[in-house]
N, C-alpha and C positions, 0 to 999 in steps of 0.2 A: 430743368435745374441741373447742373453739371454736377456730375459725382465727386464725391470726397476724394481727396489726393491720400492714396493709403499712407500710411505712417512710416518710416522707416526704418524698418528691422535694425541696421545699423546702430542709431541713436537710442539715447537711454529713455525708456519709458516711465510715466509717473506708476508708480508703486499701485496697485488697487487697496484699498482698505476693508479687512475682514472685519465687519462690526459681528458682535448680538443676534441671534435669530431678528428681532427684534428690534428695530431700529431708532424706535423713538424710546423703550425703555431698557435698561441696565439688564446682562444676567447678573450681577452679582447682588442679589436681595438682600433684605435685612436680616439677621437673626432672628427666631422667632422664641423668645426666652419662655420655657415650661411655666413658670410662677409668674402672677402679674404683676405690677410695679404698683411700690407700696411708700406714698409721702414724696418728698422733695418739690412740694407745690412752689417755693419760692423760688427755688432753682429752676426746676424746669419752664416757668412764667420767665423767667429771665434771658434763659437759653432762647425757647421759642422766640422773645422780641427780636433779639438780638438779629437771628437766622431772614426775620419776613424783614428785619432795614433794607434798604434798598440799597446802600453804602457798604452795610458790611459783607465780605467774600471769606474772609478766614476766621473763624470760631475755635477756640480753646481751650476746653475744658483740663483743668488741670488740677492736681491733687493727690494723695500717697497710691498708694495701691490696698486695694480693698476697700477703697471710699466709696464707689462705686459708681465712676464715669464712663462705662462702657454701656452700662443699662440706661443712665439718665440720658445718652447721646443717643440711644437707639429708641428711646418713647420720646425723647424732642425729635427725632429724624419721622417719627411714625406719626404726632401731628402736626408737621408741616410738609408730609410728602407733597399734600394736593394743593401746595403750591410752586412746585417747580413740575413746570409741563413734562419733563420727561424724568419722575420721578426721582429715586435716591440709590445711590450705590453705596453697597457699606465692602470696604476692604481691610483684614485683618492684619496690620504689616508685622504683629509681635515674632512669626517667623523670620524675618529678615534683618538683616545683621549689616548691610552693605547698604550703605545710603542710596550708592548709584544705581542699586536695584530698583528703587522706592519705585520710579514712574514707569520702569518696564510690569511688575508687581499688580502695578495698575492696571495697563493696559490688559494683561491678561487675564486679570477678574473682568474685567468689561466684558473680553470676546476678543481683544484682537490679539493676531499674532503676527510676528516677524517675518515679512515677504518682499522682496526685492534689497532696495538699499538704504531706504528711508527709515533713520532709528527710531526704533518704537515709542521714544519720547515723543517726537516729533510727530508721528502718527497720534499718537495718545489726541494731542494738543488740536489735531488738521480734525478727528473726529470728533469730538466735545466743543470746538469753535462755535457751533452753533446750536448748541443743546443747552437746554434751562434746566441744570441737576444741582442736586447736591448730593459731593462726596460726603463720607466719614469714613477717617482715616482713626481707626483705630492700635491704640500702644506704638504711639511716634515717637518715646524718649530713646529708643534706643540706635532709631535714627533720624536724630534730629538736625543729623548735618545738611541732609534732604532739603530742608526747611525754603531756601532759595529755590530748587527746583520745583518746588509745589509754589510757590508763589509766582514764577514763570508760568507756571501753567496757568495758573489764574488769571494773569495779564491776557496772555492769549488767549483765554477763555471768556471773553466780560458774561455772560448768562450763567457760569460753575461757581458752587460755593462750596468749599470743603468748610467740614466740621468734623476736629483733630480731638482726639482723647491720649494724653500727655500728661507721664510727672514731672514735666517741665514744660518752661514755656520756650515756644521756638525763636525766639526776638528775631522777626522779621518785621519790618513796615507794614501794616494796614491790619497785625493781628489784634483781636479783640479776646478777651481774656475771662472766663467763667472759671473762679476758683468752686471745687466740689468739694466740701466741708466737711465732717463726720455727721451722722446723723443727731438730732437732739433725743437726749437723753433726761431724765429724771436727776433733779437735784437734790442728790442724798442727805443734802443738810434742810429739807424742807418737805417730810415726809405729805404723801398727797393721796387720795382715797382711789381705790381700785380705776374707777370711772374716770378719773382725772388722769392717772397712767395711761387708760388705752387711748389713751388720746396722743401721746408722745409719740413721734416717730417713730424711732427705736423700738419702743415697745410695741408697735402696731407691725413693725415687719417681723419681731420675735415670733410673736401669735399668727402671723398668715404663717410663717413657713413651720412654725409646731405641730399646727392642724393640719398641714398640708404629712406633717412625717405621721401624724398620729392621727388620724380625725376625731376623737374623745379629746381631745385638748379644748380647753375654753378659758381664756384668763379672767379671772374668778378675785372675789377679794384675798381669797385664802393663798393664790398664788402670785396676785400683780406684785407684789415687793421685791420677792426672789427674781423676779422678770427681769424687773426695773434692774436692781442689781447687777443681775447678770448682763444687763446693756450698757451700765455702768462701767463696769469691769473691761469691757469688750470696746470702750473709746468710742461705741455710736459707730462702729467699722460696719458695714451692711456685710461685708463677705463672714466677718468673723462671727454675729449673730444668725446668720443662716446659717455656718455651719455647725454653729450651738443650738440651734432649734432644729436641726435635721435630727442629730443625735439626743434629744431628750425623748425618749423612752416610755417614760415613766415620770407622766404628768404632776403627778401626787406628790411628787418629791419634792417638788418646786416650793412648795411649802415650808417644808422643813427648814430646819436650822441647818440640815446638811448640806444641802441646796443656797443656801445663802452665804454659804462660805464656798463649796466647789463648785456650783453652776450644774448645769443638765447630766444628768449621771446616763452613761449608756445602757 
């Protein structure tokens, strides 16, 4: 067999691609959130269909802040890892401010980085061409001009599916759209017995994260009212009831009539 005709130094060489230790999965993992996830069965039932369609590529969860789309995209991303062969990359873009950054951003939570002449979008794109992942691109409102360039990638990607957490939606062509709602709360004009409170969303993540700040916490008849209330109060916001259950102290209060007008006393 005649040997290879060396290359010529001269002419421009194709760029090599720095992946990943790791070739068929992402270094950029999931978050691994300290508190477990608590409610959102119709939502997350939703999310997940949506993600295993075989049509849909871009998912967008959208909703105020503090709704809490960042946790339901990362327990939808954790059960449907094990069905994209080369698992899930989660990247945070809330640092980034310059749209044109969004798909270099990328590349470098993968693993790759900028060598030769080939722009790292480009590269991004020649790397994941044949990979069965799903992104999540986490806090896209604030670069949402992005929104075409991730959509190019996805063209050039047919096996990549991002899944965006946004307080907007990016109106591109082929996105599919998951509004995240506040949580359900107790309807104060229809008072309901202890049992029947812990049943409500809201009130079920009040109580994981109260125990979690107190362990002597228990919602009890003597305190589900005040609960309720205070999840009332709070819009069914999941960020704002954890950080009202972080700071309740002093369990006992909850009961009170004080507690029913200020919520969890430090």
């Amino acid at each position: 067999m005649a040997d290879r005709t060396p290359a010529d130094p001269s002419q421009p060489q194709p760029a090599p691609l720095l992946p990943f230790p790791d070739r068929e999965r992402p270094s950029a993992p999931l978050p691994a959130p300290l508190a477990g996830f608590v409610g959102r069965d119709r939502e997350l039932g939703a999310l997940c269909g949506f993600l295993r369609r075989r049509g849909v590529r871009l998912v967008t969860l959208t909703g105020p802040g503090g709704v809490g789309k960042t946790r339901l995209a990362i327990a939808a991303a954790e059960r449907v890892a094990a069905d994209f062969a080369n698992g899930v990359a989660f990247v945070d873009l809330a640092p980034v401010a310059d749209a044109d950054l969004v798909l270099p951003t990328i590349a470098h939570r993968l693993g790759l980085r900028e060598v030769g002449d080939l722009p790292l979008g480009e590269r991004l794109a020649a790397f994941l061409r044949e990979r069965e992942l799903l992104l999540v691109l986490d806090n896209v409102e604030q670069v949402a001009d992005a929104a075409p360039a991730v959509t190019g990638l996805l063209v050039a990607c047919p096996a990549t599916k991002v899944l965006a957490t946004s307080r907007v939606l990016l109106r591109v062509s082929g996105e599919y759209n998951v509004v995240v709602p506040p949580m359900e709360v107790p309807d104060p004009a229809r008072p309901a017995p202890a049992d029947a409170l812990a049943r409500v969303e809201a009130v079920r993540l009040f109580a994981a994260r109260a125990e979690a700040a107190r362990t002597d916490f228990a919602l009890t008849p003597a305190n589900a009212a005040a609960v309720a209330a205070i999840c009332g109060r709070l819009d069914g916001l999941p960020l704002a009831i954890e950080l009202a259950a972080a700071r309740c102290h002093v369990a006992s209060r909850l009961s009170s009539s004080t507690a029913s007008r200020r919520g969890c006393r430090c």
